[in-house]
N, C-alpha and C positions, 0 to 999 in steps of 0.2 A: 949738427953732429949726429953721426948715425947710433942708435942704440944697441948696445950689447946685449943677446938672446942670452937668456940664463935658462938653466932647468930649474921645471916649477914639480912639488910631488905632485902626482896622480895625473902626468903629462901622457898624453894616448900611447897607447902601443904601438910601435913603430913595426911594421911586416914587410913583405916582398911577393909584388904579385907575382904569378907565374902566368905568361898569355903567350897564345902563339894565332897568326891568323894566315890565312891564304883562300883567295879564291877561285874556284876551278868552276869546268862546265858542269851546271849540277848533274848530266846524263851520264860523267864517269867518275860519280863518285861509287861505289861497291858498299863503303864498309867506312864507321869512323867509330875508334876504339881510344882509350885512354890512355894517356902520357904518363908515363912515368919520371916522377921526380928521385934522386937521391938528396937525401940528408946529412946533417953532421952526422959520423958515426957511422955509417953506411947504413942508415936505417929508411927506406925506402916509402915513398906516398904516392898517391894517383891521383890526378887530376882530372878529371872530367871534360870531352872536347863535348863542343856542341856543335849542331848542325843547324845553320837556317840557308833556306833555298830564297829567290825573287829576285826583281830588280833590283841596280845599288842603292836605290833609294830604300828600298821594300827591306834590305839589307842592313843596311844603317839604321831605320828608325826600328827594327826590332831587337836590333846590340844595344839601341843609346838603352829601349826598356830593360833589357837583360842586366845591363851595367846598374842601373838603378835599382831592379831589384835585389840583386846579389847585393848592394849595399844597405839595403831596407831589414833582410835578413839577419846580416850584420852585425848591423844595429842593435835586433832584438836579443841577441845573445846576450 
């Protein structure tokens, strides 16, 4: 019989990542600037893009560390 999830206090913080990805030839990239989010309220935040250049490999293992550190950071808050 499956178990019923209950809220427990001091259950994590529930958030919403914002991500957007795409890859292009890195010769026409120009210019990579930051996204704008709206909020409740119209109250307005930026999100930070990042840029990494190389193979898809070269590409991938420098997101998996990127991912990990952004939640290492996280953490320490």
């Amino acid at each position: 019989m499956p178990r019923k999830l209950r809220l427990v206090k001091g259950a994590s913080h529930r958030g919403a990542l914002v991500y957007g990805m795409r890859i292009f030839d890195e010769a026409h990239v120009a210019a990579v600037e930051d996204a704008k989010v709206t909020l409740e309220g119209g109250v307005t935040g930026r999100v930070t893009m990042h840029y990494i250049e190389g193979t898809r490999d070269q590409i991938r293992r420098q997101l998996m560390q990127s991912i990990d550190a952004f939640f290492e950071l996280l953490d320490e808050q």
